[in-house]
N, C-alpha and C positions, 0 to 999 in steps of 0.2 A: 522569535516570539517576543512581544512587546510585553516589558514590564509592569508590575502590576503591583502599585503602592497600597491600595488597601490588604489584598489576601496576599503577601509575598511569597509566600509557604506554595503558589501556582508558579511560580515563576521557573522557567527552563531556561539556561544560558546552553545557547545551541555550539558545537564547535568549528571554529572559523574553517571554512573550506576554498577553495575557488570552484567557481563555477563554470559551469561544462553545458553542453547542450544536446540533448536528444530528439531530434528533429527540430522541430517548435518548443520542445518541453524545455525550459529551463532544470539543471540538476547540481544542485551545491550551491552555496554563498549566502544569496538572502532569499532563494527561492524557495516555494513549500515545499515539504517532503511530499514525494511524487509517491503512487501507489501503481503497483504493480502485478500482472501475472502472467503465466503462461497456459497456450496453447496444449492440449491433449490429442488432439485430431490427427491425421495423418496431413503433414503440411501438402503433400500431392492433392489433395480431397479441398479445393480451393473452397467451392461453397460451403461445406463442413468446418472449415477452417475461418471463413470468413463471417459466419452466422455467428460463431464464436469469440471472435475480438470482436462484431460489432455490439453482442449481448454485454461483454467485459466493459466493455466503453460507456455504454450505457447504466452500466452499475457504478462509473466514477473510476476506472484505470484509466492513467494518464498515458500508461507504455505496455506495451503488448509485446511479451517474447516469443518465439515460433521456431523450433528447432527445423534445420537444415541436414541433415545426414548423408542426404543425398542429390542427384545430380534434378532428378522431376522435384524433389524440393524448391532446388535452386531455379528450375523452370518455374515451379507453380510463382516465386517469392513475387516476383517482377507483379504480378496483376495482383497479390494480397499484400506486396505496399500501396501497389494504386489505389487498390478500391479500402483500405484501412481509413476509419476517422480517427485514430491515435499510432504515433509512432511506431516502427517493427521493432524489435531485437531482434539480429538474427545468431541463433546460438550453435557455434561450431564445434566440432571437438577434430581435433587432429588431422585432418585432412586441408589444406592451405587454400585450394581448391575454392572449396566452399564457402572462405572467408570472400575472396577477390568475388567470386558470383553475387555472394549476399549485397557485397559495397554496389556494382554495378547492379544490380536488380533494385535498388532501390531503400535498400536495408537503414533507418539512423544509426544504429550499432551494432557491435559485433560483439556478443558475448564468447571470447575465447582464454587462452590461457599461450601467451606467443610462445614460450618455449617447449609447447607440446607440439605443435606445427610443422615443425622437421627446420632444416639448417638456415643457418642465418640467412643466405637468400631469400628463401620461400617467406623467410619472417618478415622483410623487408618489404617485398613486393604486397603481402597482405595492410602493410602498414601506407603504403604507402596507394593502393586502394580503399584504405578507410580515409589517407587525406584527400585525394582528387574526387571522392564523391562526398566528401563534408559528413564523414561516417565519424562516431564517438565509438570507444570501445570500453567494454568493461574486462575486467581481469575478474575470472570467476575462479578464486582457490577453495578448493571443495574437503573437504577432511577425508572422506573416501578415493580418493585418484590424485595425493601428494605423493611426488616424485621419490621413483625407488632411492635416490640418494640421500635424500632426508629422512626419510624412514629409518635409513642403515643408521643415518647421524643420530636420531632422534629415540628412536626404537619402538614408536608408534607415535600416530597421531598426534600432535598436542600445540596447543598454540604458537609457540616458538616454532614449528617446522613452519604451521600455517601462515605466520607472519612473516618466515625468512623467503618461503616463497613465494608470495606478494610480491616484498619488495624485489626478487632478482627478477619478476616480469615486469615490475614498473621501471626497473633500471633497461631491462631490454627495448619498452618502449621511449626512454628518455634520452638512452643513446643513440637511436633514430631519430630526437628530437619532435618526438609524438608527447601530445600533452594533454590532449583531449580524452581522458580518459578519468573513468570509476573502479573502484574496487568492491571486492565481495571478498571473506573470507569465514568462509559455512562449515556448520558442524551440525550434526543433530541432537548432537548431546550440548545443552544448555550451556552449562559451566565452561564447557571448552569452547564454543560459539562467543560466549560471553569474554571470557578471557583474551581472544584471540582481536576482536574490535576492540576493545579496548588501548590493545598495545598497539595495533594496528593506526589507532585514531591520533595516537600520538606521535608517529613514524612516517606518517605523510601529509600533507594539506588536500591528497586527491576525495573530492566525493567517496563520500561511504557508502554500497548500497549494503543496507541490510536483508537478512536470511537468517530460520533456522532450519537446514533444510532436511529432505526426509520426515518431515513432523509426527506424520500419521493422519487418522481420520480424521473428520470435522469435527468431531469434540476434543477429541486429545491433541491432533494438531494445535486446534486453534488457544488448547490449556498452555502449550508448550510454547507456539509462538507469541504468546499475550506475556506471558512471563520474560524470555531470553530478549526480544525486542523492547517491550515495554520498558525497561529495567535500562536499557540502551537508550532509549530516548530519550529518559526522565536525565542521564546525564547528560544529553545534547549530543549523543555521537548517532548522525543517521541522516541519510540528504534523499534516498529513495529506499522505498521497500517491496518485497516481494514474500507476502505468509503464502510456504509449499505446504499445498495438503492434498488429502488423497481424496477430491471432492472437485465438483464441478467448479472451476478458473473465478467465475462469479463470487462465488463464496469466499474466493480468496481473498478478491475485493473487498467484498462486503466487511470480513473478521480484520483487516488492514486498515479501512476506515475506522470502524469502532476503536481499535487500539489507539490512534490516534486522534481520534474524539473524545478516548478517557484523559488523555493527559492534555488538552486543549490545544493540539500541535496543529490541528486541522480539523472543517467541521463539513459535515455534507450530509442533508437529506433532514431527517427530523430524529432529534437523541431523546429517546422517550424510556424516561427516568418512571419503574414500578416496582410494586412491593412484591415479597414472595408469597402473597393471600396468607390470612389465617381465618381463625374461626371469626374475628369481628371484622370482616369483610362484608360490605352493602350489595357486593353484585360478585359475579367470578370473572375474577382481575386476569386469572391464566389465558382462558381463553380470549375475552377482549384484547388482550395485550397482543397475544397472537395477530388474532381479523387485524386489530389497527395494524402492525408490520407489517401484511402484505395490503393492505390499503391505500397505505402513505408510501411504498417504495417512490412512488412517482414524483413527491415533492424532493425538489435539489436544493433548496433553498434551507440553510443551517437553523434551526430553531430549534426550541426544545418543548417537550411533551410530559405532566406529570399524568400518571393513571394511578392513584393510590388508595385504597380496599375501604377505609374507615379514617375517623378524624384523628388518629393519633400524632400520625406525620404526614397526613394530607394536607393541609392547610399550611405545613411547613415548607414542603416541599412545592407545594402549588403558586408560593411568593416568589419563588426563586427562577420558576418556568412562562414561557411564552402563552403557552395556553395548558390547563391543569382539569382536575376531572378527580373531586374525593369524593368517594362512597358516602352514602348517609343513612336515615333510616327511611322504613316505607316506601320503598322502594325508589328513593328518589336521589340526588346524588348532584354536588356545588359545581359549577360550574366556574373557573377562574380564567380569565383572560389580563395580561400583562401582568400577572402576582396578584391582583386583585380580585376580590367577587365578584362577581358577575351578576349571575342566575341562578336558579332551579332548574331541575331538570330529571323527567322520567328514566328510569334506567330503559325502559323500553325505546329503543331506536338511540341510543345512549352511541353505540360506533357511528351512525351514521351521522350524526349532530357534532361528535367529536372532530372528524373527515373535515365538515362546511367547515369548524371554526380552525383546525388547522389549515386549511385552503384558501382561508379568507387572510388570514396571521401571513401567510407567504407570502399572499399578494400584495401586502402593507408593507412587508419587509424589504420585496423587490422594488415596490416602487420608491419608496426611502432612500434606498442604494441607489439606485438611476438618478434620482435629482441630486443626491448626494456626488456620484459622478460629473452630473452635468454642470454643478459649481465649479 
């Protein structure tokens, strides 16, 4: 994240990683942090499966994960990496099998854990199917399924198990001289999720992916993973994410972007900045605010949006935004374009005039970029 001399107090010092590659996707160093979800479909059910990462895709996930369980998994994988517009993960659990099918079928990475795989052979052969097909792997240590020995050692859960087991699967993949590799180590409980990247962050240079995982639904989930993440980023520990919720994979997306559009790590589609209404509100902000999100899903182009009730902090807030919209009286309501005033403007057909002038802002802003490119 580039430094920022006037507001410093925005400023994030990200932590140094090496970087790794997931398909095309760049992950750690100086690349964005990458957004992520997973598949709920039955991975045999290709067009169910594939209707699905292409809607994800289209929401802005850079990598798409898709569990393998089974052997028509590993059949179906081969045609839903082909026909994918974004990277696979293919996520293994204990079966070695499935890891060597997923590299060959086309998989960029293997989400597994090597030393649940069975004996050092079978771990070798998986690794060395993730090098001959140009596969990354992630190491997924999960708070719920650490190893019966660390538990004995530990006496439950707790970061120290979670970070000792990390690191003996990053040393399993390093004395195979496998290097292409991220890390995860998930809890659903905050504090221990929190605690465990932390120490985690300081123990290896590999990619971080972040998780809180098990969240719950799409509001407490996304309370739970805005806080345990967010909280992680603001100190720079994070190279890709993945918000689990128990909510259609889109949504995951979507609560993944915004987390990272509140701390300025990443921007995409339109951040539209509104008030909670009250009584000196010009028009009803709840609902327009609503229409406008699902009106503007379609712009991808980063800008920002203010909608605010009445002149208190309209005008404030409307200097600050791309294009802006305060409440007034008689029905009528300021129009701001680039922080500036603009116009007038009837509150009648107020979303639809909002739409043209955010659509017009995009297309100003795309074409800026392309010339700005073409320098």
């Amino acid at each position: 994240m580039s430094h920022n001399p006037i507001r410093p107090w925005r400023n994030i010092d990200r932590r140094e990683s090496r970087k790794i590659w997931v398909g095309d996707v760049p992950v750690g160093g100086d690349a964005p942090i990458t957004v992520q979800t997973m598949t709920n479909t039955l991975t045999h059910d290709v067009k169910a499966t594939l209707d699905q990462i292409i809607r994800s895709a289209e929401a802005g996930a850079d990598i798409v994960r898709v569990s393998v369980p089974d052997k028509e998994s590993s059949a179906a994988l081969k045609e839903i990496c082909r026909e994918s517009p974004v990277p696979i993960v293919a996520d293994i659990h204990f079966h070695y099998m499935r890891g060597i099918e997923a590299a060959e079928a086309g998989a960029a990475c293997l989400r597994i854990n090597p030393g649940n795989i069975g004996n050092e052979k079978r771990v070798k052969e998986v690794i060395q199917a993730a090098r001959d097909h140009n596969c990354s792997i992630r190491i997924g240590v999960n708070a719920g399924s650490l190893e019966r020995h660390l538990l004995e050692k530990y006496g439950e859960p707790c970061p120290d198990a979670m970070v000792e087991s990390g690191m003996d699967h990053i040393k399993i993949l390093e004395d195979n001289d496998f290097h292409n590799f991220k890390i995860s180590v998930k809890a659903s409980d905050v504090f221990m999720a929190s605690a465990a990247y932390q120490q985690l962050a300081e123990a290896t240079d590999a990619p971080i992916h972040l998780g809180i995982t098990e969240a719950g639904g799409l509001m407490s989930g996304t309370i739970k993973s805005a806080i345990g993440l967010g909280q992680l980023l603001w100190m720079g520990i994070g190279d890709t994410l993945r918000v689990s919720l128990s909510a259609d994979p889109v949504e995951e997306v979507k609560v993944g972007y915004e987390i990272l559009k509140s701390l300025g790590l990443r921007h995409r589609g339109v951040n539209i900045i509104s008030c909670p209404s009250c009584a000196r509100q010009g028009f009803d902000v709840i609902k327009t605010v609503e229409e406008l999100e699902k009106r503007l899903e379609h712009i991808k182009t980063p800008m920002s949006l203010s909608i605010i009730g009445c002149v208190v902090n309209g005008p404030g807030e409307a200097l600050m935004t791309d294009v802006g919209w305060t409440g007034g009286g008689a029905g009528h309501g300021m129009v701001y374009l680039g922080g500036k005033q603009d116009h007038k403007m009837s509150n009648d057909g107020m979303i639809a005039h909002i739409v043209e002038q955010v659509e017009k802002k995009a297309e100003e802003l795309e074409t800026a970029r392309a010339q700005d490119a073409a320098e």
